[in-house]
C-alpha positions as CSV (number, residue, x, y, z in Angstrom):
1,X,28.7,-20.6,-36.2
2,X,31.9,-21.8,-35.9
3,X,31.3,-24.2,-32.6
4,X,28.0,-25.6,-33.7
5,X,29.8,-26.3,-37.1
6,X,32.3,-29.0,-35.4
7,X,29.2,-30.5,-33.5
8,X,25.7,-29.5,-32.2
9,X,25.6,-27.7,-29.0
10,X,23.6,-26.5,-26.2
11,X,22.6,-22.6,-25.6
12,X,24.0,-23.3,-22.3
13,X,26.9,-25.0,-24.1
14,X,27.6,-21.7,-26.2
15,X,26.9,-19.8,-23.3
16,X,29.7,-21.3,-21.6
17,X,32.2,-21.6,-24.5
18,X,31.8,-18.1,-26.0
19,X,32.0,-16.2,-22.9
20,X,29.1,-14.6,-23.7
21,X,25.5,-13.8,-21.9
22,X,22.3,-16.3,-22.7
23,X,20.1,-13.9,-24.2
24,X,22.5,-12.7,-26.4
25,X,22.9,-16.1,-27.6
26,X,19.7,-16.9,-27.6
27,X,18.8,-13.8,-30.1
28,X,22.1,-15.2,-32.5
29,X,20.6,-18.4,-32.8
30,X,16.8,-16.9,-33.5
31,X,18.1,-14.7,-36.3
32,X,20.7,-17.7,-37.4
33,X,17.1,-19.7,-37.4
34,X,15.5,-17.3,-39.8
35,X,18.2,-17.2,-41.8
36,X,18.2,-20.9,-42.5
37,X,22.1,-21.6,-41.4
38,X,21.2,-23.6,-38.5
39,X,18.2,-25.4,-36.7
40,X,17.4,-26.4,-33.1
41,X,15.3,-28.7,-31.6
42,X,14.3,-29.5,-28.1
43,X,15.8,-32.2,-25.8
44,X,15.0,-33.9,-22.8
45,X,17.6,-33.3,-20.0
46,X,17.1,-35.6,-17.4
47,X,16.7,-34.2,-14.4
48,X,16.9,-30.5,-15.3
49,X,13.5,-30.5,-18.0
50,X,14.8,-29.3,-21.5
51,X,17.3,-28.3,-23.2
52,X,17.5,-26.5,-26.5
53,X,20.1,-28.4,-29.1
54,X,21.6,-26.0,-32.0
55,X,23.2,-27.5,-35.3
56,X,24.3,-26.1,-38.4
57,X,22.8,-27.0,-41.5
58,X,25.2,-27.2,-43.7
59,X,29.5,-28.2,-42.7
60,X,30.7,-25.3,-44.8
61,X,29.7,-21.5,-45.5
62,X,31.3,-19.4,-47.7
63,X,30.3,-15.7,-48.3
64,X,30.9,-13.8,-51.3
65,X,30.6,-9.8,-51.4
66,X,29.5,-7.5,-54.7
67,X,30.8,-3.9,-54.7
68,X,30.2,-1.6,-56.9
């Protein structure tokens, strides 16, 4: 959430800067998706077909926990 937060990214973007596989990223930003913190659209990529772009919806997210 954090990178897409400063600006929208790439999957291969988030890929590359978390260090992390694509499907795994991939399944993040499906559940993310569901959850209505972030959106994606399709892009062209000139030259390489296209390319999914992910953004947050919202600059700021705070979370607040209820125990008890």
């Amino acid at each position: 959430m954090l990178e897409i937060m400063v600006e929208p990214k790439t999957i291969n973007d988030l890929t590359n800067c978390l260090q992390r596989n694509r499907s795994s990223i991939t399944k993040d930003v499906g559940l993310l998706e569901k959850m209505g913190l972030i959106v994606s659209s399709r892009q062209s990529n000139p030259g390489h077909g296209i390319q999914k772009m992910v953004q947050a919806i919202a600059p700021k997210i705070e979370m607040v926990a209820t125990l008890g």
